[in-house]
C-alpha positions in Angstrom: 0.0 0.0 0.0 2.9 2.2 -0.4 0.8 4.0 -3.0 -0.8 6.0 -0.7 -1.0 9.2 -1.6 -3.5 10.4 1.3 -2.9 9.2 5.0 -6.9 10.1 5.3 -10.2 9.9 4.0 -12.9 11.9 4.9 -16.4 10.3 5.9 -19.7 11.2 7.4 -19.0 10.8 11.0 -22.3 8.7 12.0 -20.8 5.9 10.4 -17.6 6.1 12.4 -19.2 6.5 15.9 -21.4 3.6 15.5 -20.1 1.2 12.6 -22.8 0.3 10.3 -22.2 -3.7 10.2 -21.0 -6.4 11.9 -17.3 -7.9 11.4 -19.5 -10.9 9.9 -22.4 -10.5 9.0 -24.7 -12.9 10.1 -26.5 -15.2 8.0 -30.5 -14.1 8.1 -29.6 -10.6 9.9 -31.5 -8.6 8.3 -32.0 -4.9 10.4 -29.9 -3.2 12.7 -30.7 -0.4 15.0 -28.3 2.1 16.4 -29.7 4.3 18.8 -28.1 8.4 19.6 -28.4 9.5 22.9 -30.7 12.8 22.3 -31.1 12.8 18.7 -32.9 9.7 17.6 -31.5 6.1 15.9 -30.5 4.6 12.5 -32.3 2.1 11.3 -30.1 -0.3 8.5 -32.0 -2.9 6.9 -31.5 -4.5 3.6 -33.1 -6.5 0.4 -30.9 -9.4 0.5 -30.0 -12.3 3.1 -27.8 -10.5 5.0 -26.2 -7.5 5.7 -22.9 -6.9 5.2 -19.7 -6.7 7.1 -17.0 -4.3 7.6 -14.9 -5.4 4.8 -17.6 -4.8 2.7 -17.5 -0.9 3.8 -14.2 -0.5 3.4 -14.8 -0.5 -0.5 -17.1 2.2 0.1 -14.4 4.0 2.1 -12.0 3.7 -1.3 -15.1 4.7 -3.2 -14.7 8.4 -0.8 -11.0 8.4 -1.4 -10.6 7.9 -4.9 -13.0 10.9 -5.2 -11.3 13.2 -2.5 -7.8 12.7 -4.4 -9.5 13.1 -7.8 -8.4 9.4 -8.9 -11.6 9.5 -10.6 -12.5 9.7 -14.9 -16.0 11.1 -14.5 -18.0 13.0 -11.6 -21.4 14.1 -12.4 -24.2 15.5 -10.0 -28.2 14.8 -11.0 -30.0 17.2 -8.6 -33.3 16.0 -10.2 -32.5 12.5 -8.8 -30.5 13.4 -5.7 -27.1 11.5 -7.2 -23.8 11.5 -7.7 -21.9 9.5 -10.4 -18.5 9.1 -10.5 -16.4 6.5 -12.5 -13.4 4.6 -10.9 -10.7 3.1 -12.1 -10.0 -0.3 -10.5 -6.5 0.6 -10.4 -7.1 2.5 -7.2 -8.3 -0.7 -5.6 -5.4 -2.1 -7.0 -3.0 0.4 -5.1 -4.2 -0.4 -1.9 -3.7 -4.2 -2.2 -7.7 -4.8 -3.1 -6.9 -6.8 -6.3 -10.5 -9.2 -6.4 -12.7 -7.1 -8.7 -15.6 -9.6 -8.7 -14.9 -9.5 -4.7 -15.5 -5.7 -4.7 -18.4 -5.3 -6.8 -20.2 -7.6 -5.1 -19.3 -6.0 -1.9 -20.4 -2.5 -3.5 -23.4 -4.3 -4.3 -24.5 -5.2 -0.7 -24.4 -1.8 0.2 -26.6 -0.9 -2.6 -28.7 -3.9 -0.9 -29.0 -1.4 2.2 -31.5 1.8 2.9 -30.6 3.9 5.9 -33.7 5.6 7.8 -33.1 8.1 10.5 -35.3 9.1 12.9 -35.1 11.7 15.5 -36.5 14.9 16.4 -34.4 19.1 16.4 -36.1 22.1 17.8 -37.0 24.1 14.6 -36.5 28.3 14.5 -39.9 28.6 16.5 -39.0 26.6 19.5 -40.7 24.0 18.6 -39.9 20.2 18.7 -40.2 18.7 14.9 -40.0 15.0 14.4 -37.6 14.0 11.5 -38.0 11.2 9.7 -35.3 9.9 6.4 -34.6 7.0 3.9 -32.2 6.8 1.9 -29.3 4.5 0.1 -25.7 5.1 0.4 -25.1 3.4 -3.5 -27.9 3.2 -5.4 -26.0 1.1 -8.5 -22.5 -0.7 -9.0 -21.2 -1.5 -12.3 -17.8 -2.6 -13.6 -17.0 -2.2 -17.1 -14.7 -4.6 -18.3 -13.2 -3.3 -21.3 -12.2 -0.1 -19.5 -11.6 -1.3 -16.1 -13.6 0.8 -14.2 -16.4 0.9 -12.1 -19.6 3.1 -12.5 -20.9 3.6 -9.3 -24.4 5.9 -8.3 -23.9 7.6 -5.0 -26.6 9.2 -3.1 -26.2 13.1 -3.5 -27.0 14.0 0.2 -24.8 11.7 2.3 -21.9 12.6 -0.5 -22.3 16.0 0.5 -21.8 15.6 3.9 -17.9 15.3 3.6 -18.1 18.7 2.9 -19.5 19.7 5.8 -17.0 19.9 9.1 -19.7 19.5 11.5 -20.6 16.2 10.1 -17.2 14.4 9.3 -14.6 12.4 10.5 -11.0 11.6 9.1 -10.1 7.8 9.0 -6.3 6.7 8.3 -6.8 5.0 5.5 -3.9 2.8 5.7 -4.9 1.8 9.7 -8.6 0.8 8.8 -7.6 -1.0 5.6 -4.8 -3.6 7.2 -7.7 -4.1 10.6 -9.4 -7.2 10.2 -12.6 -8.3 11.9 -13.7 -6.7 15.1 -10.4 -4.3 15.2 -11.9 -2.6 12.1 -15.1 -2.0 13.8 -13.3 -0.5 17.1 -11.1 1.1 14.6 -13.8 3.0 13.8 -15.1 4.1 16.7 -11.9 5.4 18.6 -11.6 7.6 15.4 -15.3 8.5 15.7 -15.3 9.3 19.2 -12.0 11.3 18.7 -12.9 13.5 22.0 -13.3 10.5 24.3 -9.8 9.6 26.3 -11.4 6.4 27.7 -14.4 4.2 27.2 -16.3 1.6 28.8 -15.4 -1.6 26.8 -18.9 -2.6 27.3 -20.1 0.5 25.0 -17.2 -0.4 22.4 -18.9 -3.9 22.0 -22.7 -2.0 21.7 -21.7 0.4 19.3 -18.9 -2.3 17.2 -22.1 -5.2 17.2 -19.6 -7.5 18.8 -22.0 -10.3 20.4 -20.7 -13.7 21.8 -22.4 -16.2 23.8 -21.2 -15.1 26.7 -20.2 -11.7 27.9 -17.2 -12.1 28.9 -16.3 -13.8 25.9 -17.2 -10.4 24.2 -15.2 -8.5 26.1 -12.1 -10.6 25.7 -13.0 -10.5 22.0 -13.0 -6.9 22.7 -9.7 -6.4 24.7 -7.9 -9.0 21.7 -8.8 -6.2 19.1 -7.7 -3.5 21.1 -4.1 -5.4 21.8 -4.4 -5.3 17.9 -4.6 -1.5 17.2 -2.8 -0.3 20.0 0.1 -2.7 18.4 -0.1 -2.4 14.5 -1.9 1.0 13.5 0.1 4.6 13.2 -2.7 6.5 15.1 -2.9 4.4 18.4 0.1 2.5 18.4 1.3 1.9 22.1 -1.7 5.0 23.4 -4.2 2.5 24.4 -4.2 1.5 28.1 -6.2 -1.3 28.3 -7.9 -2.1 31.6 -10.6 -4.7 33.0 -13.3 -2.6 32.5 -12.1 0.0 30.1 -9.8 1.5 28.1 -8.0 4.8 28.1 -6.4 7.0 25.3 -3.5 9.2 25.0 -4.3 10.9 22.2 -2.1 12.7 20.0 -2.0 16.6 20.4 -3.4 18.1 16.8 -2.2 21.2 15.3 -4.0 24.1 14.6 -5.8 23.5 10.8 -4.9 19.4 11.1 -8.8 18.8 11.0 -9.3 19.7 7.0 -12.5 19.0 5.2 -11.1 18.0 1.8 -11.9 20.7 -0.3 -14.2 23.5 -0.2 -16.4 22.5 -3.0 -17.0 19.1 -4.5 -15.1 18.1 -7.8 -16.0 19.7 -10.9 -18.2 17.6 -13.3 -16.1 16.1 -16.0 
């Protein structure tokens, strides 16, 4: 992956906080429910078997990188249908050691399988409490064309949008999430997403990751394994997590003034 040419990729912060998907999905899962203290829950659901996992995200991750370094050949907005199109090469994927291209689109796919709902309530300009109330897709289609070896994919317009929007992103280390497997993605995830936190109860890291064993504290070993993980391999944590019986704490690093950058002002132009 020494191809790189980004550390980070910008994505909507919601699904850093509280991962979308399981590590593995399980077979006849169908819904999952995260719930926001004060604001409302997510509802994930989806048209096939299953859901998908976390290795099935990351391509969506790559999908928002390949965009935010303009690695793309086309990039066209239909405001009439809320989209985005943009058209990859698979060479990108290639790059960062993702080299099955049946394995991706069919990942891509099961995200297009998926509708997000959120429900919640704000206080509107009157005072007034407003229920809110949302569906939508993250990818509405996925198509790779052979003879030029890219892939078409339709984004949805409004959660694309968000990465432009400081209040409502995150920045993942690209090269950290991509070499995580299992759980460790998932936790990953959420010590990015909770980047104000400098310790939390490992009980809450299983919630939020969907890590479910028989028995608890078979989760939270499951739990403590993937944190000896990151705080051993990845660049971000790497010997700052102090993991204890009940929780963990961080030492994060100190940021510079300006290090938190949306990626650009404006989206890319349509080509």
């Amino acid at each position: 992956m020494d191809k790189i040419e980004s550390k980070f990729v910008t994505a909507y912060n919601r699904f850093l906080k509280a991962p979308l998907f399981r590590a593995q999905a399980k077979q006849g899962e169908r819904k999952i429910v995260h719930k926001y203290k004060n604001i409302g829950e997510m509802i994930i659901e989806t048209s096939a078997d299953k859901l998908p996992d976390s290795s099935d995200f990351e391509k969506y991750l790559i999908i928002m990188y390949a965009i935010q370094m303009k690695r793309i050949k086309q990039f066209k907005a239909r405001d009439e249908e809320n989209i985005i199109f943009v058209e990859v090469p698979m060479s990108v994927f290639r790059e960062l050691d993702r080299n099955d291209y049946q394995g991706i689109v069919k990942a891509l796919k099961n995200i297009a399988s998926v509708t997000v709902s959120f429900k919640g309530e704000k206080i509107n300009k009157k005072g007034k409490k407003v229920e809110l109330h949302t569906t939508t897709h993250i990818i509405h289609e996925v198509e790779l064309n052979e003879d030029t070896n890219t892939l078409k994919v339709l984004l949805n317009k409004k959660l694309y949008e968000n990465i432009y929007n400081k209040h409502k992103t995150l920045r993942v280390h690209l090269k950290d999430y991509l070499k995580l497997q299992g759980n460790a993605k998932n936790i990953y995830a959420i010590l990015t997403g909770n980047s104000s936190k400098t310790q939390m109860n490992l009980q809450t890291i299983a919630d939020r990751a969907l890590v479910q064993n028989e028995r608890q504290r078979d989760t939270i070993r499951s739990v403590k394994n993937a944190l000896k993980t990151i705080n051993n391999t990845t660049e971000i944590f790497k010997n700052r997590l102090e993991i204890l019986k009940d929780k963990v704490k961080i030492r994060r690093k100190k940021q510079q003034k300006k290090v938190q950058k949306t990626p650009q002002k404006t989206p890319p132009k349509e080509a």
